[in-house]
C-alpha positions as CSV (number, residue, x, y, z in Angstrom):
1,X,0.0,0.0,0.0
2,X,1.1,3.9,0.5
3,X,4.6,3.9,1.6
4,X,4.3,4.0,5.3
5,X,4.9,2.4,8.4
6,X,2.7,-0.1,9.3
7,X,1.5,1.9,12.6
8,X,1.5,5.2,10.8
9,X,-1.0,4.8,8.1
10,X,-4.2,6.8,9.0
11,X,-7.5,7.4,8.2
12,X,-6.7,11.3,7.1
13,X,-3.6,9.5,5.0
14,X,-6.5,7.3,2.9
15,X,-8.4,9.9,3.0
16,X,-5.8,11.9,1.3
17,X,-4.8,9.0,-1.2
18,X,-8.8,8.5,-1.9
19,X,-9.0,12.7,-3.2
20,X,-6.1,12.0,-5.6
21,X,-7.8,9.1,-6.8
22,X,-10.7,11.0,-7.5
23,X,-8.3,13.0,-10.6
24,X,-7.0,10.3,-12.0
25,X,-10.7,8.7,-12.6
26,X,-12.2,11.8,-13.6
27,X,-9.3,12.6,-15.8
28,X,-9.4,8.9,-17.0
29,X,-13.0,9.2,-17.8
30,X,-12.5,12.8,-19.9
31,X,-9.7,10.9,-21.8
32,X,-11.7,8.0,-22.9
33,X,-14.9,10.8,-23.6
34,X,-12.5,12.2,-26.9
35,X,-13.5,8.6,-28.7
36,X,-17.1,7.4,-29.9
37,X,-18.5,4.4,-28.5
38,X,-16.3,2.2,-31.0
39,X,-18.0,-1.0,-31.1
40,X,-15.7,-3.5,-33.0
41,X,-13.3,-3.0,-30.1
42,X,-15.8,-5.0,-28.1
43,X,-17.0,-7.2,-30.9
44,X,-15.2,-10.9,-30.9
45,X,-15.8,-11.7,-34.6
46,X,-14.1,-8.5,-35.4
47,X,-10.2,-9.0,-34.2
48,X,-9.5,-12.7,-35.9
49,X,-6.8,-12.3,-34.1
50,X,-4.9,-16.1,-34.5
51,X,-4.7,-18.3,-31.3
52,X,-7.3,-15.7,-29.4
53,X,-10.7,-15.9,-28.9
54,X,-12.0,-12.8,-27.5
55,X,-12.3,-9.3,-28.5
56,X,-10.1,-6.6,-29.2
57,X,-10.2,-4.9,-25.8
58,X,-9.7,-8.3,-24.5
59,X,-7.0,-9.1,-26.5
60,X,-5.8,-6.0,-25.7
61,X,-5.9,-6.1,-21.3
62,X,-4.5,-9.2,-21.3
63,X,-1.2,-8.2,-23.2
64,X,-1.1,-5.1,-21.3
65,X,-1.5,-6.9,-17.6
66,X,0.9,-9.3,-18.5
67,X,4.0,-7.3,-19.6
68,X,2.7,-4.9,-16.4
69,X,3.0,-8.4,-14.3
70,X,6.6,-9.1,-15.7
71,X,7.5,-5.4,-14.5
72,X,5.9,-6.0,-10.8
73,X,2.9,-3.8,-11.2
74,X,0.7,-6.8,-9.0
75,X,3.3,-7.1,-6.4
76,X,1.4,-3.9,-5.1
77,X,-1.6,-5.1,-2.6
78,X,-3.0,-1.5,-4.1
79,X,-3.1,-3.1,-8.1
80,X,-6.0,-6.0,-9.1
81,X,-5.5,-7.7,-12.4
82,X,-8.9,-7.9,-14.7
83,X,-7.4,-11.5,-16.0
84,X,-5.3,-12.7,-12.9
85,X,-5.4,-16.4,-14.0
86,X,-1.5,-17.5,-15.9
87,X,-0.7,-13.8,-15.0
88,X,3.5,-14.4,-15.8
89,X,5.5,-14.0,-12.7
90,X,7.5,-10.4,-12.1
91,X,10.9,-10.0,-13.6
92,X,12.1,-7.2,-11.8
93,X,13.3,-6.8,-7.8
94,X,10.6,-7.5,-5.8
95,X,10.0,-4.1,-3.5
96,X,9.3,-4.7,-0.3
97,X,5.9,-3.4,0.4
98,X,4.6,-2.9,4.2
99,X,2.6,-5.3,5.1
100,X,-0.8,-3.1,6.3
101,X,-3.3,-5.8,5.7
102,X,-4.4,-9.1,6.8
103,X,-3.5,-11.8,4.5
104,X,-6.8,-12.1,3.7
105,X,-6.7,-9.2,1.7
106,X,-5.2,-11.2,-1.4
107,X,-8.5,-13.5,-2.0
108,X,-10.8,-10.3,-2.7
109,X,-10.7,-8.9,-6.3
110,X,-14.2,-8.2,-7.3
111,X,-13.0,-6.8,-10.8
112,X,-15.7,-9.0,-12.8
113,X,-17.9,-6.5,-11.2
114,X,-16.1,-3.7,-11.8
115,X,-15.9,-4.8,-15.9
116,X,-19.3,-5.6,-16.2
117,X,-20.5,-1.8,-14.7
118,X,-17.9,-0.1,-16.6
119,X,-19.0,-1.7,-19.9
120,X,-22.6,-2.3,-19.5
121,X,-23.6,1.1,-17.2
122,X,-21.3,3.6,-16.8
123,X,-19.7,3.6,-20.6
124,X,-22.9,4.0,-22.7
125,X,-23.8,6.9,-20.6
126,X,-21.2,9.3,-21.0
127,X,-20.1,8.5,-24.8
128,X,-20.8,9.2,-28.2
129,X,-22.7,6.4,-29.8
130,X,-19.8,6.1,-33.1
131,X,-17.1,4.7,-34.9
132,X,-13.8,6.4,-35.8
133,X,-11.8,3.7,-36.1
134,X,-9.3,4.3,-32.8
135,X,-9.7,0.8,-31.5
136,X,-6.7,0.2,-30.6
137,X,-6.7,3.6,-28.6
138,X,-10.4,2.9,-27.4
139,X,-9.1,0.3,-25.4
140,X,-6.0,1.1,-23.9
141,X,-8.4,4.6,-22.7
142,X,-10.5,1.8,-21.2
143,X,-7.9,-0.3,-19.6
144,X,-6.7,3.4,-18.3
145,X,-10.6,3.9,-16.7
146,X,-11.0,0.3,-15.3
147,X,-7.6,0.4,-13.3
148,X,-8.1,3.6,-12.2
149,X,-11.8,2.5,-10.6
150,X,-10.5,-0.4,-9.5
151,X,-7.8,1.0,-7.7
152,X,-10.3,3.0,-5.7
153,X,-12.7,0.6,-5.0
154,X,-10.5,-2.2,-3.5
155,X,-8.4,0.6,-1.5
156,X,-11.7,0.1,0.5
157,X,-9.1,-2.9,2.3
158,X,-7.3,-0.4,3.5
159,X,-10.2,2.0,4.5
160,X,-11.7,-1.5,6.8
161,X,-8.4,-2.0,8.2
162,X,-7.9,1.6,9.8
163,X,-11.2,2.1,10.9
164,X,-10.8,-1.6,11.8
165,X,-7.9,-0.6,13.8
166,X,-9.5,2.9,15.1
167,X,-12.6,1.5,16.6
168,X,-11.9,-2.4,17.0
169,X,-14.2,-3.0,19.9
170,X,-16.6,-1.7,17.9
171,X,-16.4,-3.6,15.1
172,X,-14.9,-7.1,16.5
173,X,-18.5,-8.4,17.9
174,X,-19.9,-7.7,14.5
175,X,-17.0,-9.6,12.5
176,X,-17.4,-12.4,14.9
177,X,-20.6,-12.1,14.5
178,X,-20.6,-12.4,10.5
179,X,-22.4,-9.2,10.8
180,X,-23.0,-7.5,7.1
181,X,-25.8,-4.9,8.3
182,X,-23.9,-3.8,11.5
183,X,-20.9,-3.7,9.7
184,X,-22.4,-1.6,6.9
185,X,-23.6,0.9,9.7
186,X,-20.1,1.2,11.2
187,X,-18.8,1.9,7.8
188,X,-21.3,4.5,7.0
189,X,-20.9,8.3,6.9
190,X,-23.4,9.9,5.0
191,X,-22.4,13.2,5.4
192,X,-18.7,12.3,4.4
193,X,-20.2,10.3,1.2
194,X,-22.3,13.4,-0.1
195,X,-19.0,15.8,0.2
196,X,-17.6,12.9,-2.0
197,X,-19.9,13.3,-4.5
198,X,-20.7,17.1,-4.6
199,X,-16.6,17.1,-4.6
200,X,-16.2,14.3,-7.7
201,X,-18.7,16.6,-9.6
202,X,-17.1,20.0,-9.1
203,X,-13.5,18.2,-10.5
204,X,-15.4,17.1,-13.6
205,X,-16.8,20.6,-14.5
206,X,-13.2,21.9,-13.3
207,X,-11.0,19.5,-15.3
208,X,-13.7,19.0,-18.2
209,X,-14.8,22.3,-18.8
210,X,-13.8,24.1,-22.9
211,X,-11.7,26.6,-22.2
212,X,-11.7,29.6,-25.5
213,X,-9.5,32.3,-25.1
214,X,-12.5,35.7,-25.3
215,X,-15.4,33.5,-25.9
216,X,-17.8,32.4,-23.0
217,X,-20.0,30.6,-25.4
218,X,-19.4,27.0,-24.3
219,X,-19.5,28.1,-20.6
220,X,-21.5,25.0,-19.2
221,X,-19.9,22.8,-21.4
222,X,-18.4,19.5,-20.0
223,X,-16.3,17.2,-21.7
224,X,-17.7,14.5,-18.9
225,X,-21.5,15.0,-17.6
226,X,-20.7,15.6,-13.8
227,X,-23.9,14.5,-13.3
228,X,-22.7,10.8,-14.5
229,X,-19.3,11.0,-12.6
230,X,-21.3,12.2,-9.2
231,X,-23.9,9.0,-10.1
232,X,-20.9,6.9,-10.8
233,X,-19.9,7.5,-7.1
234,X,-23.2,7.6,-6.1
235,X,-24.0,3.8,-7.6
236,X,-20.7,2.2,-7.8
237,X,-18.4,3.8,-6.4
238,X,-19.1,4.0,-2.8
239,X,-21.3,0.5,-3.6
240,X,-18.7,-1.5,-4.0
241,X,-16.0,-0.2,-2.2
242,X,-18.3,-0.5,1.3
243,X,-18.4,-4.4,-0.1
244,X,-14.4,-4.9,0.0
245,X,-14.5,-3.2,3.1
246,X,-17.2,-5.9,4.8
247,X,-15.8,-8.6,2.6
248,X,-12.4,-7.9,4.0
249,X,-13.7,-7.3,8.1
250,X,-15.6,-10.5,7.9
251,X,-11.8,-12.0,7.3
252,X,-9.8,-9.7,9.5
253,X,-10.0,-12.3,12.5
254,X,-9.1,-15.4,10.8
C-alpha cells in the first residue's frame, strides 16, 4: 500500500490517497470521452486475431496486464488484475511493500464486477454512440478507466483495516458475528459520502470544462456530464467499495 509504516498509516492519510484518486478517474473518464462508443473493439468476430478468442479490448488487457506483471505492477496489494489467471510471474526486484493488511486481503478482487458496470452502465452513458476507427486507442483509454476505478474501490481494504484498527471493539463483535448490516452501519458516513460526490462533480466541471480564449459561449460545457461522474460514485463507487470493506472485516479475525 502507501509507503508508510505499518502503525502510521491513517485514516486522514487514505483519506488523502482516496481525493487524488478521485483526478486520476475523472481525468481517466475525460480521456476516454474524446472517442465514440467504437463497437468492434468490443466485438469478438471482429479482431480474428490467431490463437485468441476474445475481442479486441480483450485481447488487448490481457497483453497489457501481463507485460505490467513481468515489470511488478501486482506485487502492489493496491493493483488487481482484470485476468489474474496464468498472469507471468514479475521479472524485476521485488519491493518490499509494508505489510498493512491481513493476509486475507489477497482472495478479494471483485473486478468482474467492476468490468461488467464499466461496460454495460457507466460507458454508454457518458459516450458518443460512433465509430472512428481508434480501436486500438479505445481500449487502452478503457484499460486506463478500469484500473483507475479499481484501484479506488478495492483501497476500500485499506479504508476497513484503519477504521478496523481505530474503533476495534466496535467492530470485532460484529466480524465475529458475520455481521454484514452492523458492519455496513459502522462503515457508514453519509455526510462524508455526499461531500464525495458534490466534490467528484465540481473536479469534472473543473477538469472537463472548454476553455476559449475571449469567448464564454461553451461556458457549461463538459467534456464528462458531472452528473454521471457524481452517479458513478453515487452507484458504484461507494457501492462497491463498502463491499471490499465488509468482505475484507468479515476476514480480519481469521
Amino acid at each position: 500500500m502507501a509507503k508508510a509504516e505499518h502503525n502510521n498509516v491513517t485514516l486522514r492519510m487514505v483519506r488523502d490517497s482516496l481525493i487524488r484518486q478521485e483526478d486520476t478517474i475523472v481525468y481517466s473518464l475525460i480521456e476516454r470521452a474524446r472517442f465514440p462508443l467504437n463497437p468492434p473493439t468490443y466485438d469478438p468476430s471482429y479482431a480474428s486475431i490467431p490463437g485468441f478468442s476474445g475481442s479486441l479490448l480483450e485481447f488487448f488487457v490481457k497483453q497489457t496486464e501481463a507485460v505490467q506483471a513481468k515489470a511488478g505492477r501486482y506485487d502492489n496489494p493496491e493493483e488487481h488484475p482484470f485476468f489474474p489467471d496464468n498472469l507471468p510471474p514479475s521479472l524485476v526486484p521485488h519491493y518490499k511493500y509494508p505489510e498493512v493488511l491481513h493476509p486475507a486481503a489477497m482472495s478479494i478482487n471483485i473486478n468482474k464486477l467492476i468490468w461488467d458496470m464499466y461496460f454495460n452502465k457507466l460507458l454508454p452513458s457518458f459516450v458518443s454512440p460512433g465509430d472512428d476507427g481508434n480501436y486500438a486507442l479505445t481500449a487502452a483509454r478503457d484499460l486506463e478507466c478500469l484500473q483507475a476505478i479499481s484501484r479506488r474501490i478495492h483501497y476500500g481494504k485499506l479504508v476497513a483495516e484503519v477504521k478496523f484498527r481505530d474503533e476495534r471493539k466496535d467492530y470485532e463483535p460484529a466480524i465475529r458475528a458475520q455481521d454484514r448490516f452492523t458492519l455496513t452501519n459502522l462503515l457508514t458516513f453519509t455526510n462524508v459520502e455526499e461531500e464525495v460526490k458534490k466534490r467528484v462533480a465540481k473536479k469534472a466541471m473543473t477538469f472537463g470544462q472548454e476553455v476559449k480564449l475571449g469567448d464564454d459561449g461553451d461556458k457549461g460545457k463538459y467534456k464528462v456530464d458531472p452528473v454521471i461522474v457524481s452517479g458513478l460514485y453515487a452507484d458504484w463507487v461507494i457501492p462497491l467499495t463498502k463491499e471490499v470493506e465488509i468482505d475484507y472485516l468479515l476476514r480480519r479475525l481469521d
